[in-house]
C-alpha positions as CSV (number, residue, x, y, z in Angstrom):
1,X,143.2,139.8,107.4
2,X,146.7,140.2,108.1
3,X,146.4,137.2,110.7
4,X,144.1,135.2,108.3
5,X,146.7,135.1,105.7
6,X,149.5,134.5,108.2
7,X,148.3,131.3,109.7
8,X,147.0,129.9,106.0
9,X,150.7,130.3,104.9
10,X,152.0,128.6,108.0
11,X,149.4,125.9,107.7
12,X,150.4,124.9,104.4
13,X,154.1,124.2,105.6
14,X,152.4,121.1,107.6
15,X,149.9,120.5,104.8
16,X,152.7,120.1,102.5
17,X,155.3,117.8,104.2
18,X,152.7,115.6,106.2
19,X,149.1,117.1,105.2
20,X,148.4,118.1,108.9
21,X,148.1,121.9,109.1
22,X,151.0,123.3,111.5
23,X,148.8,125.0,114.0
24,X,147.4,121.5,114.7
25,X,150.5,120.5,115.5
26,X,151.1,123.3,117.5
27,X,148.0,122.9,119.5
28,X,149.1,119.7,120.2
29,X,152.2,119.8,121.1
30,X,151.2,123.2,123.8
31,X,148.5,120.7,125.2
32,X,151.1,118.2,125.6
33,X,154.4,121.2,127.0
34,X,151.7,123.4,129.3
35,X,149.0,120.7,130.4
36,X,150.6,117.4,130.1
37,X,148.1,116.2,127.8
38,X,149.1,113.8,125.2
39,X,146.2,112.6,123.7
40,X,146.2,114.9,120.8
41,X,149.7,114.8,119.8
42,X,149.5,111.2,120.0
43,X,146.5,111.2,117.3
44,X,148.8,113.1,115.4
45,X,151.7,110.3,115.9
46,X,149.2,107.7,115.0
47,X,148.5,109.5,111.5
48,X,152.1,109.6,110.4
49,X,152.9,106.2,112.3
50,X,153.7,102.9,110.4
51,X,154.0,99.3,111.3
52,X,156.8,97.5,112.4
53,X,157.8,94.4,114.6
54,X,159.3,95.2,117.7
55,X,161.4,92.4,119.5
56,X,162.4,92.1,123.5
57,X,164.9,90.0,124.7
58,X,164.6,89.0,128.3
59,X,167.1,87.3,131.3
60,X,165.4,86.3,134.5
61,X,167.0,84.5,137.5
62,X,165.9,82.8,140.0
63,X,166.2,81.6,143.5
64,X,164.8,78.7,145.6
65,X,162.0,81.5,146.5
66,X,161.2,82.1,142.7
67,X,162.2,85.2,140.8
68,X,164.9,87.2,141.4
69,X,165.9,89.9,138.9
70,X,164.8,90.3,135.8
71,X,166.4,92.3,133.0
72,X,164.6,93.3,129.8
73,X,166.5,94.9,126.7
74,X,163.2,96.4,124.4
75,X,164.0,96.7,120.5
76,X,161.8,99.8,120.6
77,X,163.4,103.8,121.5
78,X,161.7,105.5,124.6
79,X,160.5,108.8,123.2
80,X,159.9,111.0,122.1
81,X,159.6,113.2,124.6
82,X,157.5,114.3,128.4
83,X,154.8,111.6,128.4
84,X,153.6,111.2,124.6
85,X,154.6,108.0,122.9
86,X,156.7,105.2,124.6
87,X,158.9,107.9,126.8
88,X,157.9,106.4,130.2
89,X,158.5,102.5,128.5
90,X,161.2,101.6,130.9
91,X,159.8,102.3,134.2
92,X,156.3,100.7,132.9
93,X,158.0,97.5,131.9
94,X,159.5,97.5,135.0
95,X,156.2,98.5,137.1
96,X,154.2,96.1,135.5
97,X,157.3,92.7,136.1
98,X,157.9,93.7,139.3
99,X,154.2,93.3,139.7
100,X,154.3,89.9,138.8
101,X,157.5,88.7,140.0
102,X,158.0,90.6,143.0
103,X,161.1,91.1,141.9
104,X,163.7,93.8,141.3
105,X,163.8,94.5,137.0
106,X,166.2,96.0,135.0
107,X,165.5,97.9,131.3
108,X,168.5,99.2,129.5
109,X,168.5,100.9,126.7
110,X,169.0,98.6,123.6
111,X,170.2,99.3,119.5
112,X,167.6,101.5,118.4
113,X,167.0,105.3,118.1
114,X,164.0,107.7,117.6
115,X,162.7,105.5,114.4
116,X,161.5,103.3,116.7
117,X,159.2,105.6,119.4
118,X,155.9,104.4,119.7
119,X,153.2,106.3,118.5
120,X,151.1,106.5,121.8
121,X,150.0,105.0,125.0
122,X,148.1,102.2,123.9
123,X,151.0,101.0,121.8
124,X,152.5,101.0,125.1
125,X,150.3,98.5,126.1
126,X,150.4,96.0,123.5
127,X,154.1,95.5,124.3
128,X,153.2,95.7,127.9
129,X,150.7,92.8,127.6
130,X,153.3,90.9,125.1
131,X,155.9,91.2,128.6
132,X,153.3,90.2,131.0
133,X,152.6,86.8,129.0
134,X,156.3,85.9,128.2
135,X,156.9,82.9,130.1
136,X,160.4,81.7,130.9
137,X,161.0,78.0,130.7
138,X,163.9,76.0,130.9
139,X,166.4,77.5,133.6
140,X,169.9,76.7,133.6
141,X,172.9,77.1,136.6
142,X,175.7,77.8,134.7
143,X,177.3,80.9,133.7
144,X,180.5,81.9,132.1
145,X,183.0,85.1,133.9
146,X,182.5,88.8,132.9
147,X,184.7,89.6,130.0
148,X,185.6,92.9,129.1
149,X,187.1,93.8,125.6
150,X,188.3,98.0,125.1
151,X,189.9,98.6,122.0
152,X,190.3,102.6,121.0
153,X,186.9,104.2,122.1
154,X,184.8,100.9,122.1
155,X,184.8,98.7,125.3
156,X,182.6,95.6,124.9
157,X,181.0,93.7,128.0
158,X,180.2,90.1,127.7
159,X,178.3,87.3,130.0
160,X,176.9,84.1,128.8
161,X,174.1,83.7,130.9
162,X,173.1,79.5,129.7
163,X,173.2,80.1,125.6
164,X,172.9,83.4,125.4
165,X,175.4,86.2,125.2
166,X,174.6,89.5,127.2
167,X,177.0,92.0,125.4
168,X,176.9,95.9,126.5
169,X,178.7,98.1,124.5
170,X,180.3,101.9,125.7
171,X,181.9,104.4,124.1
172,X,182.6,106.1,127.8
173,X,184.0,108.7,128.0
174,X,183.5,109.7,124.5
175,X,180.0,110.1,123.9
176,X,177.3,107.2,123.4
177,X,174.4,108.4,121.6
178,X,171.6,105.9,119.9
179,X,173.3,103.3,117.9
180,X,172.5,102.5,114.3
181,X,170.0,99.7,114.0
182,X,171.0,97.8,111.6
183,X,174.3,97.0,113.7
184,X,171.9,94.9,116.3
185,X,171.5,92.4,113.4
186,X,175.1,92.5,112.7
187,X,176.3,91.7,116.5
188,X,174.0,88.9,116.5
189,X,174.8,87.5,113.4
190,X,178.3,87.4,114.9
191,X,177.1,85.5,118.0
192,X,175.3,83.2,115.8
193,X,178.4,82.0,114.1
194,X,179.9,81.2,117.4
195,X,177.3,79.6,118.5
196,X,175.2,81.4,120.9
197,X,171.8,80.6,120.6
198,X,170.9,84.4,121.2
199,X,172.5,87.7,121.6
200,X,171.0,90.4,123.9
201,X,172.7,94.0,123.0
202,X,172.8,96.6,125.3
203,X,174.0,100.3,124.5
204,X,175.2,101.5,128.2
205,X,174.0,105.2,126.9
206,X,176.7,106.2,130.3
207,X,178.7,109.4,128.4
208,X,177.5,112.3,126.3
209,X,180.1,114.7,126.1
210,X,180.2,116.3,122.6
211,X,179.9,115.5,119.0
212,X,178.9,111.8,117.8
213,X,178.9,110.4,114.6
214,X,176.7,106.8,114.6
215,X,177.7,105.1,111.5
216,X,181.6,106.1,112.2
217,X,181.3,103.7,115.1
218,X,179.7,100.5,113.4
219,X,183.1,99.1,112.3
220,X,185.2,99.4,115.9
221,X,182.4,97.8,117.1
222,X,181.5,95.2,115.3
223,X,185.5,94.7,115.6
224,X,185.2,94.6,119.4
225,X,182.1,92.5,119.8
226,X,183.5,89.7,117.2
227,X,186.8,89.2,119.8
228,X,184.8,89.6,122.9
229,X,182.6,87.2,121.8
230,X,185.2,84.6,120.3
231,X,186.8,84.8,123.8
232,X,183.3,84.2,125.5
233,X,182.8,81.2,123.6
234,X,185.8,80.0,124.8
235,X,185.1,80.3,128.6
236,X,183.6,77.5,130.7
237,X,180.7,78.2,132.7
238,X,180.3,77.4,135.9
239,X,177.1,77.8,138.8
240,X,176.4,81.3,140.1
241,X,175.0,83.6,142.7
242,X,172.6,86.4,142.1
243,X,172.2,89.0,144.5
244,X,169.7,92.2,143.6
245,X,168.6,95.7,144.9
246,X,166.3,98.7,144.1
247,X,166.7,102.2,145.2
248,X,164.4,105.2,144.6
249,X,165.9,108.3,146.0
250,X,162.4,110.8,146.3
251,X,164.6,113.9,145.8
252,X,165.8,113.0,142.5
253,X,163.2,113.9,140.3
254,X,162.1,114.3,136.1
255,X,163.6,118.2,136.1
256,X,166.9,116.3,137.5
257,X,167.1,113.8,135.0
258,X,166.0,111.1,137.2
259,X,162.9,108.8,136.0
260,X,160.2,107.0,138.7
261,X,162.3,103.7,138.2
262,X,165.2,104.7,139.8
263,X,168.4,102.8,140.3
264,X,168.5,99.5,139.7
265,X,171.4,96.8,140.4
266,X,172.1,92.9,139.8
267,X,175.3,91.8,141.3
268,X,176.1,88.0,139.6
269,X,178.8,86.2,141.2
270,X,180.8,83.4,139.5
271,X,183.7,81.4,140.9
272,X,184.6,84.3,143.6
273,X,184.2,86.9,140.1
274,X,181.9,89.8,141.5
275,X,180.1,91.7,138.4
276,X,177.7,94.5,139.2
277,X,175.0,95.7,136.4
278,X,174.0,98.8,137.6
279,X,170.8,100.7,135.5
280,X,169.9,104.5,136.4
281,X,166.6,105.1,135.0
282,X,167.8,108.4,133.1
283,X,168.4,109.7,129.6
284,X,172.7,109.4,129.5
285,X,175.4,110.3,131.7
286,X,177.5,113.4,131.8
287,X,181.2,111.8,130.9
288,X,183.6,110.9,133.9
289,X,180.6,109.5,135.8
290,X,180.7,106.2,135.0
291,X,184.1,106.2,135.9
292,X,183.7,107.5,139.1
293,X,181.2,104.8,140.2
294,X,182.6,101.9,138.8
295,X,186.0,103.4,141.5
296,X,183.6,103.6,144.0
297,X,181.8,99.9,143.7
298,X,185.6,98.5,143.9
299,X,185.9,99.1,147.0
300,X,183.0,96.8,148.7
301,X,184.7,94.2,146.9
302,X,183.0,94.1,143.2
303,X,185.4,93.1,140.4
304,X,183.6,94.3,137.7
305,X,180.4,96.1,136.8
306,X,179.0,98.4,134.0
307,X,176.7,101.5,134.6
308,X,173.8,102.2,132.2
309,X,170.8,104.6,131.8
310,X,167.4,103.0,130.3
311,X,167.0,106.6,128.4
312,X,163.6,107.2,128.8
313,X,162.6,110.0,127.3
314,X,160.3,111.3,130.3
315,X,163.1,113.7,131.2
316,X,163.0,115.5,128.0
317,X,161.5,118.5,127.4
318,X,160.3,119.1,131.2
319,X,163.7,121.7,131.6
320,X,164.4,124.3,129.0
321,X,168.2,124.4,128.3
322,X,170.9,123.4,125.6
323,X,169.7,119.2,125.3
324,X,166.3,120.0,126.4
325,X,167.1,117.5,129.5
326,X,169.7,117.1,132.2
327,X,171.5,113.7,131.5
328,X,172.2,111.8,134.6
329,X,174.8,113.8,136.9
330,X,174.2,117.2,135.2
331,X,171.5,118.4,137.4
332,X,172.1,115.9,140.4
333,X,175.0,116.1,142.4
334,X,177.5,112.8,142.2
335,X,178.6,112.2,145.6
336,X,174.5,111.9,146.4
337,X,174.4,109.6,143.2
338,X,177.2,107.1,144.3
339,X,176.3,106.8,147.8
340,X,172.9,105.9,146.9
341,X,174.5,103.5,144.3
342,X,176.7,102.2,147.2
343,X,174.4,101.1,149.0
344,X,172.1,99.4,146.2
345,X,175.4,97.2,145.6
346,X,175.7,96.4,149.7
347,X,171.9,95.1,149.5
348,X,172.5,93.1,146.3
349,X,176.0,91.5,147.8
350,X,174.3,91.0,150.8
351,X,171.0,89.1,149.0
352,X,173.6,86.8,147.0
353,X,172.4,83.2,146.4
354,X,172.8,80.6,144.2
355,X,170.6,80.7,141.0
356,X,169.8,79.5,138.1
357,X,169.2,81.5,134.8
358,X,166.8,81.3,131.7
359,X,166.3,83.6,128.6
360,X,163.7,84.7,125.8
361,X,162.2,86.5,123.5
362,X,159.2,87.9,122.1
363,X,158.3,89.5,119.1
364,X,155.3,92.2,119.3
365,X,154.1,92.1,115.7
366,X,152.4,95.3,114.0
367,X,153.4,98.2,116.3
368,X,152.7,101.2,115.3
369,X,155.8,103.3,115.1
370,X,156.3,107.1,114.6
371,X,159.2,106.5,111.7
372,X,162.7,108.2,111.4
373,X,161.1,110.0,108.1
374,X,158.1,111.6,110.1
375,X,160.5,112.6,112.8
376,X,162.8,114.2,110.5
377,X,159.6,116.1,108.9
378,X,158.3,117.0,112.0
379,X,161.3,119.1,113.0
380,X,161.8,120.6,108.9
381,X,157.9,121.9,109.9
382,X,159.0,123.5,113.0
383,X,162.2,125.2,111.8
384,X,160.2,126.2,108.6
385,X,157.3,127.4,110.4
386,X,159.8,130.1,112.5
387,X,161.4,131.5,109.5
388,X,157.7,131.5,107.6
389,X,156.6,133.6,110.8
390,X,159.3,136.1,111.2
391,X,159.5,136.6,107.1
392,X,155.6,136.7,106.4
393,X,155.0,138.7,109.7
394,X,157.2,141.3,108.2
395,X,155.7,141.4,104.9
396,X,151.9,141.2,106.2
397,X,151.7,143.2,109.0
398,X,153.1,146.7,107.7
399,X,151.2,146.1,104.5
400,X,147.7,146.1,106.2
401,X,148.8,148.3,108.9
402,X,149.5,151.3,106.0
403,X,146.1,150.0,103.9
404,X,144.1,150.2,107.9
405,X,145.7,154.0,107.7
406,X,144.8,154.6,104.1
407,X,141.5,153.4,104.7
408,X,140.9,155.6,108.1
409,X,143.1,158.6,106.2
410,X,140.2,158.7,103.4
411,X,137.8,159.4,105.7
């Protein structure tokens, strides 16, 4: 009895904020946590889920022998955790283009946060299939110098690549969590009025350090992007080299922070001007990493470069500790990390060749989306489901425990 009433009061806490009883969610989620088994947490995701257009901006170069590198920025978060929902996105969309290309691809992590996981795997796949079709068209050979803007905490990146800015945005080495969506439509709104025919927005997700506050950043950014870009629109372009390079080290695995896609670099060379894009596959950075490899890439004769993580979200909740993952360079040790990175960059200076450039983008209508408001319910229900426990386990147990001993007492 005791039990009976426990788990009916616990149920209703899930009844009552998304009308799924808690200890389905629980069963879920232990499937998923113990077995790896997403299927039922993923029927739960599609329940609470709700539609939503997702857009991906894409860059591919390419070579007299075809193409080259490719880097995709998806308008969609990779979570929300392990492998339910769209946390293995970025190493997919790179499986799948590297597939068709033969090429190496790069997915960092664009302006979106958890109100844009997808509900489950075959959501995954409609995006997916989206990617596979894009087609680029019209390629072009000229490309303007890597800018690079830092005012305060905000340091702003900026290549036009034809008509179409590529901007990466850092708050390194204060922490760079998931930026506010809304300022995507604001940075490319900016770019429009300079006349950019499209803005691709990447948040370098390099530094976690502390304390973040999303919406306090909005306004030095926008501040940032709106002189980087004024000076981008200013630069000539010129023809460019593209040299690329994938490394997967096998020791560095999910525990460490490390997803399957590993490292990933694109070194683009402009009128002597060496840049180096450099994408871990990894959810953050600890702070002062960046930094360090950015030193280290100097000296094989790079100008410039920019280190980002994709943050997929198939790190999370794989190690039990304070984040619930290691960001990249917690859990694996840096010298390893740079050397590796090292000698990505050597490959990709070595591969350099002239190129030509072309964008686009596609827009994947009617995903199915988990929604910051479910996400926000889903973790009330947890913390509400503890207390519940420990208050109602208190009250239940002693209670039938003395009527059990009253009852064995009267006979």
């Amino acid at each position: 009895l005791s039990i009976h009433f426990l788990i009916k009061s616990l149920n209703s806490v899930g009844v009552r904020r998304v009308n799924i009883p808690s200890i389905d969610l629980f069963k879920a989620f232990l499937a998923n946590w113990t077995e790896g088994i997403a299927e039922p947490l993923e029927g739960i995701f599609e329940r609470l889920s709700e539609e939503h257009d997702i857009k991906i901006s894409m860059i591919a170069f390419r070579s007299n022998s075809g193409i080259k590198a490719v880097i995709v920025v998806p308008g969609l978060h990779p979570g929300p955790f392990r492998n339910a929902g769209s946390s293995f996105i970025p190493s997919m969309i790179q499986e799948v283009l590297e597939k068709k290309f033969n090429c190496v691809v790069s997915v960092p992590h664009g302006v979106s946060g958890h109100e844009l996981d997808l509900a489950s795997n075959s959501e995954n796949m409609r995006v997916l299939n989206r990617i596979i079709k894009a087609e680029f068209v019209e390629f072009k050979d000229q490309v303007s110098p890597f800018l690079r803007l830092k005012k305060g905490d905000v340091t702003a990146n900026c290549q036009v690549f034809d008509k179409c800015a590529f901007i990466v945005l850092t708050l390194a080495p204060k922490t760079m969590e998931d930026l506010p969506l809304d300022l995507r439509e604001q940075v490319a709104y900016e770019a429009e009025k300079r006349g950019f025919a499209s803005a691709v927005i990447v948040d370098a997700h390099n530094s976690i350090s502390g304390y973040f506050n999303a919406e306090e950043v909005k306004k030095p950014i926008l501040n940032v992007v709106s002189s980087v870009l004024e000076k981008a629109s200013e630069a000539p372009q010129s023809r460019f080299e593209v040299g690329a390079a994938k490394i997967v080290p096998s020791e560095f695995t999910l525990q460490d922070g490390m997803g399957p896609g590993g490292i990933s670099i694109i070194v683009v060379k402009v009128n002597g001007q060496k840049t180096a894009y450099i994408t871990i596959d990894g959810n953050n950075m600890v702070s002062g990493l960046r930094e360090k490899i950015l030193s280290e890439i100097r000296s094989l004769g790079v100008d410039h470069g920019e280190v980002m993580t994709t943050d997929t979200h198939a790190v999370n909740a794989v190690v039990i500790n304070d984040l619930g993952y290691h960001p990249i360079g917690e859990a694996i040790n840096h010298e390893d990390l740079i050397r590796y990175i090292k000698s990505g960059v050597k490959e990709a200076l070595e591969d350099l060749e002239p190129a030509e450039v072309s964008w686009c983008e596609e827009t994947v209508p009617k995903i199915r989306i988990i929604g910051e408001h479910q996400i926000e319910n889903l973790c009330l229900i947890v913390d509400e489901v503890s207390r519940k426990t420990k208050k109602n386990s208190m009250i239940l147990f002693p209670v039938f425990i003395l009527l059990l001993a009253l009852l064995v007492f009267s006979f």
